[in-house]
C-alpha positions as CSV (number, residue, x, y, z in Angstrom):
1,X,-6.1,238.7,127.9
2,X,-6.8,237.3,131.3
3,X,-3.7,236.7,133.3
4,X,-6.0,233.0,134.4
5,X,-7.2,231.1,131.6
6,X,-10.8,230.4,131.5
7,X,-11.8,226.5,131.9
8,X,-14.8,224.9,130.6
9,X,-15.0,221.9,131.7
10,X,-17.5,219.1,129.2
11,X,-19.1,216.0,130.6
12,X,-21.8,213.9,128.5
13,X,-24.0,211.4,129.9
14,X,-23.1,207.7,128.8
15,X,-20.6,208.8,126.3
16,X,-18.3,205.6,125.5
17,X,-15.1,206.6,124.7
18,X,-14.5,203.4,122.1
19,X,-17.2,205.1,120.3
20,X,-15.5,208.1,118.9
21,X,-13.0,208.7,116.3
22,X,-9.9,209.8,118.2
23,X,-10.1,206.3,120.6
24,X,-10.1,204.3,116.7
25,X,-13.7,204.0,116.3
26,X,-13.8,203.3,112.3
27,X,-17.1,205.1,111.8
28,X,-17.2,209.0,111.2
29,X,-19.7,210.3,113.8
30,X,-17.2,212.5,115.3
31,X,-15.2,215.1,113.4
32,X,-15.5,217.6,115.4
33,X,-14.5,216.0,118.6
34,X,-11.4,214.6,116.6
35,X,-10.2,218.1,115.7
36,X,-10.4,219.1,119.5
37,X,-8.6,216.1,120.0
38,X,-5.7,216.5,118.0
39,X,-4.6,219.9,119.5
40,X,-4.9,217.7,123.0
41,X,-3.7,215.9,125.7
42,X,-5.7,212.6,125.6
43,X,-5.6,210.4,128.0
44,X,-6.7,207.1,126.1
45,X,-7.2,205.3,128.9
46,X,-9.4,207.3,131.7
47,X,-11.8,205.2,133.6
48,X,-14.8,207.5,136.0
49,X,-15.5,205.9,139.3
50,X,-18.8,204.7,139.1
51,X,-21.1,203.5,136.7
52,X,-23.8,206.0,136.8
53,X,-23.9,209.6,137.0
54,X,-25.3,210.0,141.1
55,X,-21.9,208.1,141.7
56,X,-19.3,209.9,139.1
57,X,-20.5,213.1,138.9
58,X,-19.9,214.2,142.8
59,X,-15.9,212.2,142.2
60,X,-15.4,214.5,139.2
61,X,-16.5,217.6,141.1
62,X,-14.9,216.6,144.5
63,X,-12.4,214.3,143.7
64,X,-13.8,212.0,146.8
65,X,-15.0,208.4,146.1
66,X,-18.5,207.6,145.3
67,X,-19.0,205.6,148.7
68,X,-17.8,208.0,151.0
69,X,-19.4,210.2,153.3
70,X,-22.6,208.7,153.8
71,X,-22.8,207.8,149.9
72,X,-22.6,209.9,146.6
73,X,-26.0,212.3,147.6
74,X,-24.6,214.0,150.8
75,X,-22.5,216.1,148.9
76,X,-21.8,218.3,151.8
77,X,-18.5,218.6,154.0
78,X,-16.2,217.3,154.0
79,X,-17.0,217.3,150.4
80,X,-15.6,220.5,148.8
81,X,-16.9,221.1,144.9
82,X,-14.3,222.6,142.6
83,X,-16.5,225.5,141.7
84,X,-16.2,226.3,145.5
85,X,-12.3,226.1,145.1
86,X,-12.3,228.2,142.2
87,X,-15.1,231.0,143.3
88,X,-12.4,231.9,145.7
89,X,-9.6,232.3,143.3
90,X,-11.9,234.6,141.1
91,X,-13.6,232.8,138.9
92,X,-16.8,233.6,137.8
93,X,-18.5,230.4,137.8
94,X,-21.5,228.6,136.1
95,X,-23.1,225.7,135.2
96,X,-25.5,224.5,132.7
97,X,-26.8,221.3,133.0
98,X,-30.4,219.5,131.5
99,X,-30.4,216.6,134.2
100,X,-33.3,216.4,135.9
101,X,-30.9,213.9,138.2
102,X,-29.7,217.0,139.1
103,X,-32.4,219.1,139.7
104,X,-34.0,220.7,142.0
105,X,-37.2,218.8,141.2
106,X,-35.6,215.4,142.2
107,X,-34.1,217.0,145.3
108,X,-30.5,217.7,144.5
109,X,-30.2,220.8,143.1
110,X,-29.4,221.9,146.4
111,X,-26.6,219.4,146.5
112,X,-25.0,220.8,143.9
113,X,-25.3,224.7,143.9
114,X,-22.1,225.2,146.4
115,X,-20.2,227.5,144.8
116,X,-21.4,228.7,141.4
117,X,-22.1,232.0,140.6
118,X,-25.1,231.0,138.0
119,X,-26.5,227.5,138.1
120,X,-29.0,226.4,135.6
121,X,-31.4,223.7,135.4
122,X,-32.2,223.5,132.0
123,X,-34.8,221.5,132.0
124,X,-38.9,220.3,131.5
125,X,-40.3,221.5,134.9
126,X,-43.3,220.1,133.9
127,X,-42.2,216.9,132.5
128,X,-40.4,216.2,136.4
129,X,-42.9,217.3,138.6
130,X,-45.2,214.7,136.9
131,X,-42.5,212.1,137.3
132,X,-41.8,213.1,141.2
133,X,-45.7,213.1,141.8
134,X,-45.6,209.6,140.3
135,X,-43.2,208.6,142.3
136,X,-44.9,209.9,145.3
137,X,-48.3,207.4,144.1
138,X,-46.6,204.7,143.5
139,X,-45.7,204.3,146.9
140,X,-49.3,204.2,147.9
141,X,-51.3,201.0,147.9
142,X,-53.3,201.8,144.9
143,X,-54.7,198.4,143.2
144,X,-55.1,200.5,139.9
145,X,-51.8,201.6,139.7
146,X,-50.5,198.2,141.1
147,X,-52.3,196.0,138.8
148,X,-51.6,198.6,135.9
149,X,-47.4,197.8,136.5
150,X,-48.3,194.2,137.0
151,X,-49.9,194.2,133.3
152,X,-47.1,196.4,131.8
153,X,-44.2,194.0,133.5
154,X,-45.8,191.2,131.8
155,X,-46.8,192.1,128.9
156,X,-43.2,193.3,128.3
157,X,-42.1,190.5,129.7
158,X,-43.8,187.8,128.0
159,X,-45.1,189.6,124.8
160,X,-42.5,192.6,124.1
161,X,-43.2,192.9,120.7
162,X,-47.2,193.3,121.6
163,X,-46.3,195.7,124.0
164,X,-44.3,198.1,122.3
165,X,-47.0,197.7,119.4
166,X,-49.3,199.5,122.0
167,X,-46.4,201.8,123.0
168,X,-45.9,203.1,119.9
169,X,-49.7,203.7,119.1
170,X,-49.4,205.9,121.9
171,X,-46.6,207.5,121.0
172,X,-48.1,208.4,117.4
173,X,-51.1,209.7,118.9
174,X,-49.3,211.9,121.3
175,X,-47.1,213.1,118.1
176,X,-50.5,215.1,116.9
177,X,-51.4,216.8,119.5
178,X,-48.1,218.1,120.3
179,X,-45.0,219.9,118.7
180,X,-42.4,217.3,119.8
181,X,-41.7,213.8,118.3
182,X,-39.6,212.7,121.2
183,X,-41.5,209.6,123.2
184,X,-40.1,211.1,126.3
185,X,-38.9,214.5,127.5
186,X,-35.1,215.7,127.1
187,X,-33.4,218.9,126.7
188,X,-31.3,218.6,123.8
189,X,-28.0,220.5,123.4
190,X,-28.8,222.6,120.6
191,X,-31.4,224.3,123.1
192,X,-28.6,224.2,126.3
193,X,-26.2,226.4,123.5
194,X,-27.8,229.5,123.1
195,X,-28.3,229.9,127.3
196,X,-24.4,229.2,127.3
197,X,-23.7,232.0,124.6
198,X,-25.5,234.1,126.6
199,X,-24.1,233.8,129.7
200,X,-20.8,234.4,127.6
201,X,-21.6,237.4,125.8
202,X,-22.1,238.5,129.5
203,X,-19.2,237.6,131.6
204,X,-17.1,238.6,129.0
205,X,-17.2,242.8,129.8
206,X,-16.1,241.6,133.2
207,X,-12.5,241.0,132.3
208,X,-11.9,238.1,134.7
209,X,-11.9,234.3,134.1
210,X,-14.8,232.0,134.4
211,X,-15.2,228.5,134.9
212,X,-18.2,226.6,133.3
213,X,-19.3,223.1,133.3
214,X,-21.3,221.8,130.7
215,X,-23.5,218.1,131.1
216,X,-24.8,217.1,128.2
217,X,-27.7,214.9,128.2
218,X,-28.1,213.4,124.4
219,X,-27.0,210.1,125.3
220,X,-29.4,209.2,127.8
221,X,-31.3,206.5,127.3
222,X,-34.4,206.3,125.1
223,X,-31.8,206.8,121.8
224,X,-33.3,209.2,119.3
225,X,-32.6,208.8,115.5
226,X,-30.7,211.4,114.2
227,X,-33.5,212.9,111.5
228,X,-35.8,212.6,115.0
229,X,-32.8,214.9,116.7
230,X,-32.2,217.8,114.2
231,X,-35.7,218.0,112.2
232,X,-38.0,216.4,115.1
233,X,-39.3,214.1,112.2
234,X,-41.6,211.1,113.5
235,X,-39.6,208.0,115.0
236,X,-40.2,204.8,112.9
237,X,-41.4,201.6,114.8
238,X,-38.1,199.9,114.9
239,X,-36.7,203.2,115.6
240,X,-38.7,203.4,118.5
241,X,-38.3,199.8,119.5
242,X,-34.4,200.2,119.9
243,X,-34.4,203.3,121.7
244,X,-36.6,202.4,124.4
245,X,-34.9,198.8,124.5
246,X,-32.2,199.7,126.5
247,X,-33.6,202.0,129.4
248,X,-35.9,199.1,130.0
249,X,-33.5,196.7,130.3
250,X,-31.8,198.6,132.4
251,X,-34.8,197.7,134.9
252,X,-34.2,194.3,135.0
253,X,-31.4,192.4,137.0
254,X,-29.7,189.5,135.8
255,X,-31.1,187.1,137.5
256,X,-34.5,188.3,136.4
257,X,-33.2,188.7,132.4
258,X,-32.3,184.5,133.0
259,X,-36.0,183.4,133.4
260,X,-37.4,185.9,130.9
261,X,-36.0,184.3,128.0
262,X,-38.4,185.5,124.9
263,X,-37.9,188.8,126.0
264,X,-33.7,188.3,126.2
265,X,-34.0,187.1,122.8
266,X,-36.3,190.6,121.4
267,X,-33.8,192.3,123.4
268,X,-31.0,190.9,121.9
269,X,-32.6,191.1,118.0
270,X,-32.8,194.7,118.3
271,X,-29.2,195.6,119.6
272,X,-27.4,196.3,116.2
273,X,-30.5,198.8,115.7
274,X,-29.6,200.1,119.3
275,X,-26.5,200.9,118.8
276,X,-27.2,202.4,115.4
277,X,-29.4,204.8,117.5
278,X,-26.3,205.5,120.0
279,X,-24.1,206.5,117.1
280,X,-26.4,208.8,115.6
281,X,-26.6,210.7,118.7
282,X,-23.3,210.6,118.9
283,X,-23.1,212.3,115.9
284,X,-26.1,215.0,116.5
285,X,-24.0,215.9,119.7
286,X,-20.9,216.5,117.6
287,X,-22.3,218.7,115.7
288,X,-23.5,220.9,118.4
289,X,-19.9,220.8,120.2
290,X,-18.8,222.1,117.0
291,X,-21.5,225.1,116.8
292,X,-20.0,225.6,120.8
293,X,-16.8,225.7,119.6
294,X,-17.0,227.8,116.6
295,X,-18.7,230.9,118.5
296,X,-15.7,230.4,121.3
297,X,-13.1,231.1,118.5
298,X,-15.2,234.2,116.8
299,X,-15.8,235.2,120.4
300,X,-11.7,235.1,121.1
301,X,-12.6,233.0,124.0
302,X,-11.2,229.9,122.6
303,X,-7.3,230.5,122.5
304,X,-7.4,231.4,126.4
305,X,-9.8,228.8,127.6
306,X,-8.3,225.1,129.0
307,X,-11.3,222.8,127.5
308,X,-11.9,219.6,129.4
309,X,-13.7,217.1,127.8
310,X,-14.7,213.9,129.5
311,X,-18.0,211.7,130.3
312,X,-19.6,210.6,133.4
313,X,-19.6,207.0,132.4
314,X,-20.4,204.5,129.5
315,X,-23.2,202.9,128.6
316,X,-23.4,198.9,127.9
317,X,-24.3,197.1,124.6
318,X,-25.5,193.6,126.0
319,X,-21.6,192.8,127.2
320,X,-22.5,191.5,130.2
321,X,-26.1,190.2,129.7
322,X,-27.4,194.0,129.9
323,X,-27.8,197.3,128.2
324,X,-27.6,200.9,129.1
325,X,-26.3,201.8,132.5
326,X,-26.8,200.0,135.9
327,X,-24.8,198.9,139.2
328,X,-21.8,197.1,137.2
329,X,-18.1,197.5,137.5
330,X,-17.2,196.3,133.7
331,X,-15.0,198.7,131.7
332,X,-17.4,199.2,128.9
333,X,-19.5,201.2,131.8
334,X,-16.0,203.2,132.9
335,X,-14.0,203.5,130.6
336,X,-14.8,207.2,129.4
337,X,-12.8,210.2,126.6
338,X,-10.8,212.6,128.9
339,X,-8.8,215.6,126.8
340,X,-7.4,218.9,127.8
341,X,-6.8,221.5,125.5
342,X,-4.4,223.4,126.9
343,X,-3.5,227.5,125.9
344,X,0.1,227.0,124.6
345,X,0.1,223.4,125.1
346,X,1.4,221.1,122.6
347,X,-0.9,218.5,121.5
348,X,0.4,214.4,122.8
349,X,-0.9,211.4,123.6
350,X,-0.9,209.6,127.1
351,X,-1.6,205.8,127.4
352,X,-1.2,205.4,131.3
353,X,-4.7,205.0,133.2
354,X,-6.1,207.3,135.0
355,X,-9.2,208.0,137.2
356,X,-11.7,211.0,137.0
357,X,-11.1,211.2,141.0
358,X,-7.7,213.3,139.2
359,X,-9.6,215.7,137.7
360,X,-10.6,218.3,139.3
361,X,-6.9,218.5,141.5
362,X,-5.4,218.9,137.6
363,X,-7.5,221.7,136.8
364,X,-6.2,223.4,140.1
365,X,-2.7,222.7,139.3
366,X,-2.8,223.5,135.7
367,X,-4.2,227.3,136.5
368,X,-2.2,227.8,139.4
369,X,-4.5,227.1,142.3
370,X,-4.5,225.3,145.8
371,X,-6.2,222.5,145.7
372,X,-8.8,222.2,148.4
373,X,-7.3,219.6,151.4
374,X,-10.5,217.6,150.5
375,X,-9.2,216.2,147.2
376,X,-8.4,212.4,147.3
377,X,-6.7,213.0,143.5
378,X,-3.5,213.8,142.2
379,X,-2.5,215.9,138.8
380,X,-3.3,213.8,136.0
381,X,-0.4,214.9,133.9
382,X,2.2,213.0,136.9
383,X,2.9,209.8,135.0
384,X,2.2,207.1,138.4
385,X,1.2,203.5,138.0
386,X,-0.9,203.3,141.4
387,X,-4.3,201.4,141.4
388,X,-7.2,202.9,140.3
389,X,-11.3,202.1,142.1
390,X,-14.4,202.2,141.2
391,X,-17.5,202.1,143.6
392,X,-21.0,201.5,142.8
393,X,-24.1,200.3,144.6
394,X,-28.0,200.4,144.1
395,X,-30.4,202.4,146.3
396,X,-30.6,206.0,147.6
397,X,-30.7,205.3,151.8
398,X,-30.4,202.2,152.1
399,X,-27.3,200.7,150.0
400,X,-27.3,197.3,148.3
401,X,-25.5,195.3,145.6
402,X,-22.7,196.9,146.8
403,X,-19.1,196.5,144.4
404,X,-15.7,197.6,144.5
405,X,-13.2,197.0,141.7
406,X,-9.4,197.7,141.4
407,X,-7.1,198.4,138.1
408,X,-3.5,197.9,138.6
409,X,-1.6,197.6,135.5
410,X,-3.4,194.6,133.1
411,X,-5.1,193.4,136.0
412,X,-8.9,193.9,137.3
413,X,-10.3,192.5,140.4
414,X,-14.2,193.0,141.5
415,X,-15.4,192.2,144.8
416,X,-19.6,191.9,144.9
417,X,-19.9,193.2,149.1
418,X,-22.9,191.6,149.2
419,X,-22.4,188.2,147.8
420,X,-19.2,187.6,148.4
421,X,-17.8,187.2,145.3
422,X,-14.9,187.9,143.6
423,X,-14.1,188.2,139.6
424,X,-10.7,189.1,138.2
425,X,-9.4,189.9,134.7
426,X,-6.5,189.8,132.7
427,X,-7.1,193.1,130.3
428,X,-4.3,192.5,128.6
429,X,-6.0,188.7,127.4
430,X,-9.4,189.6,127.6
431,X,-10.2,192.9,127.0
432,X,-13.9,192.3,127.7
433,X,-14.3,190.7,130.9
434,X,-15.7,187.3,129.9
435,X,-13.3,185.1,131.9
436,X,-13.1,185.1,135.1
437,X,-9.5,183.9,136.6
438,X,-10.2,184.3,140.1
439,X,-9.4,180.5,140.5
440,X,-6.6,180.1,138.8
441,X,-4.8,183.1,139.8
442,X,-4.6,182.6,143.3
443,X,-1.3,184.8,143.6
444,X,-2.6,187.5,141.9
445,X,-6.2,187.2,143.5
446,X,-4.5,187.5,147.0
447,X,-2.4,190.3,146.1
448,X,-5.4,192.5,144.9
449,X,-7.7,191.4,148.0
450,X,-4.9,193.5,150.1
451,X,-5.0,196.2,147.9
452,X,-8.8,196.9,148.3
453,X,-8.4,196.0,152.0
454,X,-6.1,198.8,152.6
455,X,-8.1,201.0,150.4
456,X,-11.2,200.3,152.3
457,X,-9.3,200.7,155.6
458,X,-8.5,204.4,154.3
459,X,-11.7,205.7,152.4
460,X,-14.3,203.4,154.8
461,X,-17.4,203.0,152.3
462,X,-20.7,204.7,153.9
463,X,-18.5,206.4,156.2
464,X,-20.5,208.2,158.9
465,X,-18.9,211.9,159.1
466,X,-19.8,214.5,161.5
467,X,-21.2,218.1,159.7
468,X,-18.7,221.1,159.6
């Protein structure tokens, strides 16, 4: 046995943590996650720091806020990864992840790598050229390619279900020429498995601990039906309808979802198919954690491993006027599963809240390592009642619809940089985030204002930091 336990540590993309079995969800999509969960620490009340993954995934790994240092893509000093912490220490360290986000085909694979031993894309190389050379046209002045957007935005705008009658033509006719019934290119996880069995097979005749993470990608928008998922059977139309719906919301802004009403209303119609679609993902994914987990145990990996389990974000159901994932500070888009399974540990519950910005400082602590000076986080299992932030805003260079939101105790307070405004919450009232008591509770309003003025003051947002 290794005198280190090994740590894998399992994110998945837009996994809502009210939608599985352990956080009360009544429907039974997933077992298996429930039986890691039981012989857990769960944290039933872990909120990431951002709403999508370029913002939460670099907090998780660097336990640094998504605004600082020029902004969540200059991953660089003084941004230290954990894998970098943990190569030191002698961990053997990889990571298998089928973002293209993260790839080095959308220019941030490099931003990653620090630090791991193996790092694999696993992805469609393919699929994201074609979408970075798209990208590249569509900055052009081409009057084809403008008018072609200009007849797709109305079209789907005006006449939704017309367009995704042409949409889905398409999408048959693609189906028989080719092997794969997805509309649009994803990894699933039952093909990321077998590279992480192999890498373990491997590392095990080295007799020293490893460290993997593993991002699972499943839950990204378009939503697959479950019979599409495990036997690549053909979508139906309102099958495909749903899963599409929500990425292309996602496109839209709210004040542009007000004027198109007769599309708000399709989009709206379709939702309880949506979500439907969501849950049986939820379920295929399960299942292959289950398969991961299995091999771990006949591979005696599984009694010495810490497994963290955890998601970048949520993903909204129409909550606040929108659907998948987008610049919003609402809890449906933060709040997120977090569990440790722990070698030795005995199994409780902890109901305190908590911020992913702890977790990679807690994986130092709990196998006996330094954390790097870098860390803004604490150990998650400290019991503290300090605030927690989020940070979010839309754009790559040039940030806009910039937020900032605060949790302290029942209380919620977001400030909108750009506009001005301010929205706060009582959680313990409205668990949602429908009514907005910024007016009323003056007292409270002031007191949270200084909160995020101090917090500012000490993690300055696009902070400007000289290389190291």
């Amino acid at each position: 046995m290794n005198k280190k336990p090994n740590l894998i540590l399992i994110t998945f993309e837009a996994l809502r943590a009210d939608h599985l079995g352990f956080m009360g969800y009544k429907k039974n999509i997933s077992p298996n996650i429930n039986a890691l969960a039981k012989k857990s620490t769960v944290f039933t009340h872990a909120y990431s720091l951002g709403p999508v993954s370029l913002h939460s995934l670099p907090s998780i790994l660097t336990s640094t806020y998504p605004l600082d240092y020029q902004g969540p893509r200059k991953i660089e000093r003084p941004r230290v990864l954990i894998s970098e912490v943990l190569k030191k220490e002698g961990y053997i360290t990889a990571a298998f992840q089928p973002s293209g986000y993260l790839s080095k085909y959308l220019g941030n694979n490099d931003k990653y790598y620090k630090g791991w031993d193996f790092f694999e894309n696993i992805i469609l190389p393919d699929a994201f050229r074609q979408i970075k050379e798209k990208n590249k046209k569509t900055v052009k002045l081409n009057l084809k390619n403008f008018f072609t957007k200009l007849y797709k935005g109305l079209t789907f705008s005006f006449c939704p279900r017309a367009f995704f009658k042409i949409e889905y033509l398409k999408y048959k006719r693609r189906c028989k020429k080719q092997y794969s019934k997805m509309p649009q290119p994803k990894i699933k996880s039952v093909f990321v498995n077998p590279v992480i069995k192999s890498f373990i097979y491997l590392v095990k005749k080295r007799k020293k601990p490893f460290f993997i993470w593993i991002h699972y990608m499943d839950l990204h928008t378009p939503y697959f039906s479950y019979r599409n998922l495990a036997q690549n059977e053909l979508l139906s139309y309102s099958e495909f309808v749903s899963g599409q719906l929500p990425g292309r919301l996602a496109e839209y802004s709210e004040k542009v979802l007000k004027i198109f009403v007769i599309f708000k209303k399709f989009a709206k119609k379709n939702l309880k198919e949506t979500t439907k679609l969501y849950d049986q993902s939820i379920k295929y994914i399960d299942q292959q954690i289950g398969n991961l987990i299995e091999f771990l145990k006949k591979e005696n990996i599984y009694q010495n491993s810490i497994i963290c389990l955890s998601a970048d974000h949520g993903e909204e159901f129409w909550e606040h006027g929108g659907s998948s994932h987008s610049p919003k500070l609402y809890n449906e888009l933060l709040h997120v599963p977090l569990l440790f399974k722990i070698p030795g540990g005995n199994p409780k519950v902890l109901e305190n809240k908590v911020s992913l910005i702890d977790l990679s400082p807690t994986i130092c602590d709990l196998v006996g390592v330094k954390k790097d000076s870098s860390f803004k986080g604490k150990n998650l299992f400290i019991p503290s009642n300090s605030p927690i932030f989020h940070q979010t805003a839309r754009g790559i260079e040039k940030f806009n619809n910039s937020k900032v939101a605060c949790q302290l105790n029942n209380w919620k307070y977001i400030f909108n940089r750009d506009t001005q405004t301010e929205e706060l919450y009582n959680l313990s009232q409205d668990s949602k985030e429908q009514k907005n008591l910024s007016q009323p509770e003056l007292k409270i309003l002031s007191r949270m204002r200084k909160i995020i003025k101090k917090f500012e003051k000490e993690n300055p947002p696009f902070s400007l930091v000289e290389k190291i």
